[in-house]
N, CA and C atoms as a LAMMPS dump frame, in Angstrom:
ITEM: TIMESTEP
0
ITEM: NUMBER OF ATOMS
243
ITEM: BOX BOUNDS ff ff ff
-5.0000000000000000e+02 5.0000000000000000e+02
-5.0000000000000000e+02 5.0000000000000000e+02
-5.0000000000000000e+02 5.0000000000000000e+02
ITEM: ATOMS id mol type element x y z
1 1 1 N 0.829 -1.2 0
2 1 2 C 0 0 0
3 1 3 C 0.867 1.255 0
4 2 1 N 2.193 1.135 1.004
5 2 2 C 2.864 2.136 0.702
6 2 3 C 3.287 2.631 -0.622
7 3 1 N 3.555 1.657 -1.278
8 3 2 C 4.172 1.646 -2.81
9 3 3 C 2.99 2.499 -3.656
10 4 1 N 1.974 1.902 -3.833
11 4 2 C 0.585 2.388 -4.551
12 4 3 C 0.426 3.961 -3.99
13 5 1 N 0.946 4.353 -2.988
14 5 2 C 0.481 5.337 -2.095
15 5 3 C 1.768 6.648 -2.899
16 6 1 N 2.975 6.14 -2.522
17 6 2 C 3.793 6.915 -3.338
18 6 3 C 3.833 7.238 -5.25
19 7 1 N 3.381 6.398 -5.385
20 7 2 C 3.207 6.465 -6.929
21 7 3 C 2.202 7.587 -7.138
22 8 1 N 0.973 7.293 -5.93
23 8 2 C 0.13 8.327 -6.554
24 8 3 C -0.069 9.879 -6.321
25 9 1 N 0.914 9.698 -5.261
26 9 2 C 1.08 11.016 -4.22
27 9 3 C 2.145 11.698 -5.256
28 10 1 N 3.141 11.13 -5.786
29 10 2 C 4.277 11.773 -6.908
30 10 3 C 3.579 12.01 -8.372
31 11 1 N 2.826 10.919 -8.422
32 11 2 C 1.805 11.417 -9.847
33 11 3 C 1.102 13.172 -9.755
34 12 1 N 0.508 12.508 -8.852
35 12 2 C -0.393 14.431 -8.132
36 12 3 C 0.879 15.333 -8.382
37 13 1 N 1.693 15.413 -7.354
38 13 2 C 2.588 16.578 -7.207
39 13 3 C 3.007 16.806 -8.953
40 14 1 N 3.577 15.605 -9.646
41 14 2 C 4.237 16.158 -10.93
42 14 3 C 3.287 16.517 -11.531
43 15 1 N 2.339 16.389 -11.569
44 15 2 C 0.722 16.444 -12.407
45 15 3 C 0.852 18.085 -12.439
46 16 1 N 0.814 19.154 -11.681
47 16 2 C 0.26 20.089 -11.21
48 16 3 C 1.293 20.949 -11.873
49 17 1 N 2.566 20.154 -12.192
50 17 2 C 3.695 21.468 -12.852
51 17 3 C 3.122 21.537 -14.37
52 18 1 N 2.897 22.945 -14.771
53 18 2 C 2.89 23.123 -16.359
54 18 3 C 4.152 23.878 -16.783
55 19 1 N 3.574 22.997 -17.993
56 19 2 C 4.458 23.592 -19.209
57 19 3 C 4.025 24.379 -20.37
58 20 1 N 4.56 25.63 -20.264
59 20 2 C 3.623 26.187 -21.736
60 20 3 C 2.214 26.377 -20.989
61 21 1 N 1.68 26.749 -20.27
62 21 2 C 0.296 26.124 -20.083
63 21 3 C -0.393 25.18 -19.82
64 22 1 N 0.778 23.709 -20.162
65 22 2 C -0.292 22.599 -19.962
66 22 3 C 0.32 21.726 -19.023
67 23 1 N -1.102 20.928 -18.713
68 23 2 C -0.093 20.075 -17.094
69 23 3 C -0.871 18.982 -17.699
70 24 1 N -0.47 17.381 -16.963
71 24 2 C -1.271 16.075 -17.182
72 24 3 C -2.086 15.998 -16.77
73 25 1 N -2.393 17.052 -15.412
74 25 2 C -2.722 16.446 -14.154
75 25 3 C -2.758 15.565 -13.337
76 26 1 N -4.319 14.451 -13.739
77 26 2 C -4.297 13.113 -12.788
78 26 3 C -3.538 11.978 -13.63
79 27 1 N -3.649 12.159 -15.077
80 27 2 C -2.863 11.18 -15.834
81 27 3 C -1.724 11.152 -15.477
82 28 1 N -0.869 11.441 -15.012
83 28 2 C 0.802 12.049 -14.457
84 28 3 C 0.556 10.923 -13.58
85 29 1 N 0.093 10.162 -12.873
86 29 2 C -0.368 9.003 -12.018
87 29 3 C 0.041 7.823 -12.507
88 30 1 N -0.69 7.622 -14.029
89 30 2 C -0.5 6.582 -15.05
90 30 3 C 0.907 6.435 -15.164
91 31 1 N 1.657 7.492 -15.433
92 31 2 C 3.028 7.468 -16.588
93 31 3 C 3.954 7.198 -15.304
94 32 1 N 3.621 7.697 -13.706
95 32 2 C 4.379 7.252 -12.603
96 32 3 C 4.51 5.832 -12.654
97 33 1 N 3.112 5.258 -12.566
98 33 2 C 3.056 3.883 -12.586
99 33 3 C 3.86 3.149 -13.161
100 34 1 N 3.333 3.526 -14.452
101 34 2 C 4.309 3.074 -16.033
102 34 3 C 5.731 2.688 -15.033
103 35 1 N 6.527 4.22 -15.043
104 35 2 C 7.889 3.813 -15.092
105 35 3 C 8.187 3.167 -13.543
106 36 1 N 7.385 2.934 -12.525
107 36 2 C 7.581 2.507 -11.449
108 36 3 C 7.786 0.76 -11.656
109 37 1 N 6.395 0.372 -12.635
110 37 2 C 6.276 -0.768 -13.116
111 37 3 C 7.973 -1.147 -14.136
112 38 1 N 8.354 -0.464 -15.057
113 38 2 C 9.343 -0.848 -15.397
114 38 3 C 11.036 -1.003 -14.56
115 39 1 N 11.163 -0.19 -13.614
116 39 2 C 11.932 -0.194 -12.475
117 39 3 C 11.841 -1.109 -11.852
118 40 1 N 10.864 -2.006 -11.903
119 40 2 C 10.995 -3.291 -11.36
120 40 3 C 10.016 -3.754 -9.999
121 41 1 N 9.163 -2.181 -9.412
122 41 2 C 8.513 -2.629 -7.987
123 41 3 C 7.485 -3.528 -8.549
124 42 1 N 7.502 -4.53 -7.561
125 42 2 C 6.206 -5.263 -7.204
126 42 3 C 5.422 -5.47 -6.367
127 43 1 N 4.25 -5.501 -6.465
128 43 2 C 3.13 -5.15 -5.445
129 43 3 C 2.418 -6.822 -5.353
130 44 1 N 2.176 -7.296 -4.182
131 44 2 C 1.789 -8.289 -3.752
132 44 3 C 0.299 -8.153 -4.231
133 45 1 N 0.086 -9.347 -4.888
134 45 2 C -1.007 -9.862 -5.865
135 45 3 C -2.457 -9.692 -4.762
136 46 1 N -2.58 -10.118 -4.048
137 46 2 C -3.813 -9.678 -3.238
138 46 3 C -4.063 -7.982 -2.602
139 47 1 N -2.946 -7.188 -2.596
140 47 2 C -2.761 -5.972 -2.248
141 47 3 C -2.962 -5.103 -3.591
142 48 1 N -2.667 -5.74 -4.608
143 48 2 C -3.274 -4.965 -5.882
144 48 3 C -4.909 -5.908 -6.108
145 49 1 N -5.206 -6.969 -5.749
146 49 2 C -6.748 -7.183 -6.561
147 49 3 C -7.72 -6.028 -5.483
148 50 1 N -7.281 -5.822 -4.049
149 50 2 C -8.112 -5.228 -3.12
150 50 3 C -7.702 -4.018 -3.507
151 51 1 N -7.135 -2.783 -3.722
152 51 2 C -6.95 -1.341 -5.109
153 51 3 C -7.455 -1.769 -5.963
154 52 1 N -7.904 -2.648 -6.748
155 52 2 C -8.527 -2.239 -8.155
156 52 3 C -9.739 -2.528 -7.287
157 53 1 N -10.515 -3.096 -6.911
158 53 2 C -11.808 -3.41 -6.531
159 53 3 C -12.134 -1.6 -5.68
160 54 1 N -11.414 -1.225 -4.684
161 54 2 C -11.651 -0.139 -4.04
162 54 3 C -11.666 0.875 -4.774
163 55 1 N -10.848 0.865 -5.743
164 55 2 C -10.854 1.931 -6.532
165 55 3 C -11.714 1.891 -7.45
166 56 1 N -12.909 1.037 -8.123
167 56 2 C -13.574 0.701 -8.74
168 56 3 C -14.784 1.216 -7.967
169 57 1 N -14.842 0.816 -6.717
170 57 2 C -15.89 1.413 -5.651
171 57 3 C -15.967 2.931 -5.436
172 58 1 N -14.468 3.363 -5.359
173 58 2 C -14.777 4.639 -5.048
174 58 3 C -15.458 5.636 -6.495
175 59 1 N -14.949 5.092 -7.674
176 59 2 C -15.442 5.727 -8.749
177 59 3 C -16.942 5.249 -9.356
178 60 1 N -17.481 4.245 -9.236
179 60 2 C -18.914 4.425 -9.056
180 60 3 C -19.472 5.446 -8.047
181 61 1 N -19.239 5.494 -6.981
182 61 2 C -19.553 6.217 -5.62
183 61 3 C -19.752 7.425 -6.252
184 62 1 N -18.273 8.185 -6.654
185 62 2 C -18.332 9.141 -7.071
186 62 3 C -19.028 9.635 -8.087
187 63 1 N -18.989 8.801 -8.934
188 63 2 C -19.657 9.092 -9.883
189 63 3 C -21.521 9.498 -9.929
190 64 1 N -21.662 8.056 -8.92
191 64 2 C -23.374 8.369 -8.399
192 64 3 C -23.676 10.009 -7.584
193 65 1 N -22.635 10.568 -6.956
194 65 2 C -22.838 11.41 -6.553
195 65 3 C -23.317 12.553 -7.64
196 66 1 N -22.383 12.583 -8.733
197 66 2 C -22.305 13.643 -9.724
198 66 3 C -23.812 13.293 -10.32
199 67 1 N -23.859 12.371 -10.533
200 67 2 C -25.094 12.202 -11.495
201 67 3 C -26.474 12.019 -10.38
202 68 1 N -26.229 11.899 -9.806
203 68 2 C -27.476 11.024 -8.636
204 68 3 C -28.43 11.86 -8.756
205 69 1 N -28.105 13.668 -8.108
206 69 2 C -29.213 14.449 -8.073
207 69 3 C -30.124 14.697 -9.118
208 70 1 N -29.265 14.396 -10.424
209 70 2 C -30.339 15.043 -11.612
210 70 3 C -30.929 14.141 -12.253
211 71 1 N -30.67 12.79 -12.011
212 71 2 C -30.878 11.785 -12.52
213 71 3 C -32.636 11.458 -12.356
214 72 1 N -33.395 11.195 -11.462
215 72 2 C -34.451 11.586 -11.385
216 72 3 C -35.499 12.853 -11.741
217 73 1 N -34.346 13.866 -11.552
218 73 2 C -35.596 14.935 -12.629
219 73 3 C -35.605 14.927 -13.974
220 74 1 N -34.135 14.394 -14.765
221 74 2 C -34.203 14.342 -15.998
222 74 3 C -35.359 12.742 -16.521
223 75 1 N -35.517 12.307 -15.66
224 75 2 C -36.247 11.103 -15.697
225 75 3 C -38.331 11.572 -15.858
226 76 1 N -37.979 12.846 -15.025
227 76 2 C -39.039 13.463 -14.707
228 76 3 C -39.624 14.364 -15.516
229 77 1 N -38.824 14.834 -16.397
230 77 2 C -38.323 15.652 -17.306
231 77 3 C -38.853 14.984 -18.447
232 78 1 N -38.517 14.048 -18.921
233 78 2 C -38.711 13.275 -20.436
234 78 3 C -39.897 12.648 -20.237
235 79 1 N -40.459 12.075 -19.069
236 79 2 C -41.501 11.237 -19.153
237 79 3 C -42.598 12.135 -19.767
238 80 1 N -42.598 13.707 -19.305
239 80 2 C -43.606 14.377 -19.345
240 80 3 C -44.146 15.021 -20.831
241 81 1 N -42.769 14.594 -21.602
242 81 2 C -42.318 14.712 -23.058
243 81 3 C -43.036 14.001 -24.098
């Protein structure tokens, strides 16, 4: 977890520097990974299936949040259509 934890905490920080104007942001996460993965760390196989599942959870979650409120009036909305 520590490992997963630094990757993503250094993704963020490099994410946020621009260049010209432009930054990766959260993708800067990915390309950490990337080269973390080629450097050779390995993450214990049950400590990565429980991160992808959580992290799978937290982005439905989130996601229901964004959509949740309007989701019923647009429902409310078209029927009346």
């Amino acid at each position: 977890m520590v490992v997963l934890s630094l990757i993503c905490y250094l993704g963020l920080v490099l994410g946020k520097i621009h260049v010209k104007g432009i930054s990766l942001g959260v993708a800067f996460v990915f390309f950490i990974g990337i080269i973390a993965g080629h450097l050779g760390l390995n993450i214990d196989a049950k400590v990565l299936e429980y991160t992808q599942t959580f992290g799978l959870v937290l982005f439905v979650y989130t996601l229901g949040l964004h959509v949740g409120p309007n989701f019923f009036g647009s429902l409310r909305q078209e029927a009346s259509v």
